[in-house]
C-alpha positions in Angstrom: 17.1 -12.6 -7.7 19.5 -10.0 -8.2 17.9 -6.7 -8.0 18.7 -4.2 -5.5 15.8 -2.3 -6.0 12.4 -2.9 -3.7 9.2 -4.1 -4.1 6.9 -1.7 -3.1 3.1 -2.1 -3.0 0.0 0.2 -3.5 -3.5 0.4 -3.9 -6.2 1.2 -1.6 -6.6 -0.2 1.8 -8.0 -3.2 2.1 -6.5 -4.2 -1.3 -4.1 -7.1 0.7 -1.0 -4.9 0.4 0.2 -6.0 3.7 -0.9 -9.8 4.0 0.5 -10.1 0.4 3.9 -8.2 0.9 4.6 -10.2 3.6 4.3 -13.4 2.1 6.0 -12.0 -0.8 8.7 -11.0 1.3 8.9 -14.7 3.4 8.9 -16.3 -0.5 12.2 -13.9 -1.8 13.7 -14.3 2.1 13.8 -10.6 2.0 12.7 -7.7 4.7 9.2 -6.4 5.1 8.2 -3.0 6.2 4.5 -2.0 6.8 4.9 1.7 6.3 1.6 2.1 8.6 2.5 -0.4 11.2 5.7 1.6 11.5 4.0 4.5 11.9 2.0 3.3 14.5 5.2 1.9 16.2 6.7 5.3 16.2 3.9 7.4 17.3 2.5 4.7 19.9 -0.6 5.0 18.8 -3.1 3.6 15.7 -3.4 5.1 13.2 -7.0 6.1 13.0 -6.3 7.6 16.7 -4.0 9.5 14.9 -6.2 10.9 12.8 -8.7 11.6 15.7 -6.4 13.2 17.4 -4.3 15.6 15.0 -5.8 15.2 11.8 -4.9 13.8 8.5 -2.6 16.3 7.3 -0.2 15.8 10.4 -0.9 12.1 9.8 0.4 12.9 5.8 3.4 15.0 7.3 5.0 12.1 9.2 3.5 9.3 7.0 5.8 11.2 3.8 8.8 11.2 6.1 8.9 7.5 7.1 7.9 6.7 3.9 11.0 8.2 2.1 13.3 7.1 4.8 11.9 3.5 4.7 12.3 3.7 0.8 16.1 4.3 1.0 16.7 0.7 2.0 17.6 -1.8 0.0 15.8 -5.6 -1.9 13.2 -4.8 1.0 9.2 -5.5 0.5 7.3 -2.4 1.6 3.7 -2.1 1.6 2.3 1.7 1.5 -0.5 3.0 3.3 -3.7 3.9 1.0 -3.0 7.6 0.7 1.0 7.6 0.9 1.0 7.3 -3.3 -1.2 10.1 -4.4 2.0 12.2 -1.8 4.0 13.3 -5.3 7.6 13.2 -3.6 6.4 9.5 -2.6 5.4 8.4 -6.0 7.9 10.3 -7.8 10.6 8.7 -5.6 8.5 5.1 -6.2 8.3 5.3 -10.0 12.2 6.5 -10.2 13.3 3.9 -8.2 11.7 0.8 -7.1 9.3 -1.7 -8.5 5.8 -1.0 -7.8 3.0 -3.4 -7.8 -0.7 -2.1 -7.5 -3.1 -4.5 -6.3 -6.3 -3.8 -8.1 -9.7 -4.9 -6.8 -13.4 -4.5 -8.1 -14.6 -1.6 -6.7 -17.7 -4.2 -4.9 -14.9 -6.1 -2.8 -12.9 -3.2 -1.8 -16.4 -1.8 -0.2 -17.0 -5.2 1.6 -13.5 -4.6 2.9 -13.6 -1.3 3.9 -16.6 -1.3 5.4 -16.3 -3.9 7.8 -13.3 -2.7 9.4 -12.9 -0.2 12.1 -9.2 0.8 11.4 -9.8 2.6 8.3 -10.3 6.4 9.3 -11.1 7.9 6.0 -14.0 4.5 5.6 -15.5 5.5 8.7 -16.9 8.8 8.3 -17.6 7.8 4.5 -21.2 7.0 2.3 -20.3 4.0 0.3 -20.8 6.4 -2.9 -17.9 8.4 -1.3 -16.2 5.4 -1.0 -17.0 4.5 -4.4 -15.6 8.0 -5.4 -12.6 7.8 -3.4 -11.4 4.4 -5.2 -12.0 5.6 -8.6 -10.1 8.9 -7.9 -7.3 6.9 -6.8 -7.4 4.3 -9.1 -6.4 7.2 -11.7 -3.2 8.0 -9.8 -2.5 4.3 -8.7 -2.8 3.0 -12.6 0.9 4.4 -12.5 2.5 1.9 -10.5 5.1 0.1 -13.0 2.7 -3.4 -12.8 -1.5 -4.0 -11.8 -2.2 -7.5 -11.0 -6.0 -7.2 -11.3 -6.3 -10.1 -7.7 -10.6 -10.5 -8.3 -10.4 -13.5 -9.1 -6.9 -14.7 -7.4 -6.2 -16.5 -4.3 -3.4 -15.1 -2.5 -0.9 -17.8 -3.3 -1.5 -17.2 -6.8 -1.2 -13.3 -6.2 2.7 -13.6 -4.6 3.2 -16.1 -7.4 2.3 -13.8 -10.4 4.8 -10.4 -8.0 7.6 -12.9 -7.7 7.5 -14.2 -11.2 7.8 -10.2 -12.3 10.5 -9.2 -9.3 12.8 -12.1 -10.4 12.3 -11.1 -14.4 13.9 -7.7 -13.8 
């Protein structure tokens, strides 16, 4: 693999992009960044205390800033929060410039997903039909990423196999 260019993940949390780009990354031998995790890192606290505390727009403010600086690197995997691709300086600078991957999920699994887990700030003051709502509203914006592996039916093994496969075509 030659390219210089990044993988970079989307789709909606709970849609693997972190398990996923980091065994992508451990296949290529090639960095990972968890945008999110970083975040947390930075701020010293999770992000749905983040959200508690000062809100989602701060927690848009510093998540577009980390993301561009962590999209100036190099053959790196990075795996976006849920939100960070409907930002338009993000995804413009995703689209122009890296290869994007959107992990794509039936609406049914990404619920059972979401729903379980207590770090998803958005999930936990949502209806399941506002979930519902929420991943079809998305889904619009991430159906621009340059390739969707539809993973329903996938088990992660097969789901790095069928990203690495693309990454080392280009």
């Amino acid at each position: 693999m030659n390219s210089k260019e990044n993988l970079v993940f989307l789709g909606m949390m709970g849609s693997g992009k972190s398990s996923i780009g980091s065994l992508v990354s451990k296949n290529l031998k090639i960095d990972f960044i968890d945008v999110d995790n970083e975040i947390e890192k930075k701020i010293g606290l999770k992000i749905s205390t983040i959200f508690e505390k000062e809100g989602e727009k701060y927690f848009r403010q510093i998540e577009e800033a980390e993301t561009l600086k962590f999209l100036k690197n190099k053959k790196t995997v990075i795996s976006l929060g849920g939100g960070a691709f409907l930002n338009n300086r993000i995804k413009k600078e995703v689209l122009n410039n890296h290869i994007s991957f959107w992990l794509n999920w039936d609406i049914k699994t990404l619920i059972d997903r979401i729903k379980s887990s207590r770090k998803r700030p958005i999930a936990n003051k949502s209806t399941i039909s506002e979930i519902e709502d929420l991943i079809k509203k998305r889904s619009i914006i991430y159906s621009k990423a340059m390739y969707k592996i539809d993973c329903e039916n996938l088990t992660k093994s097969e789901i790095v196999k069928k990203v690495i496969k693309i990454y080392e075509a280009h």
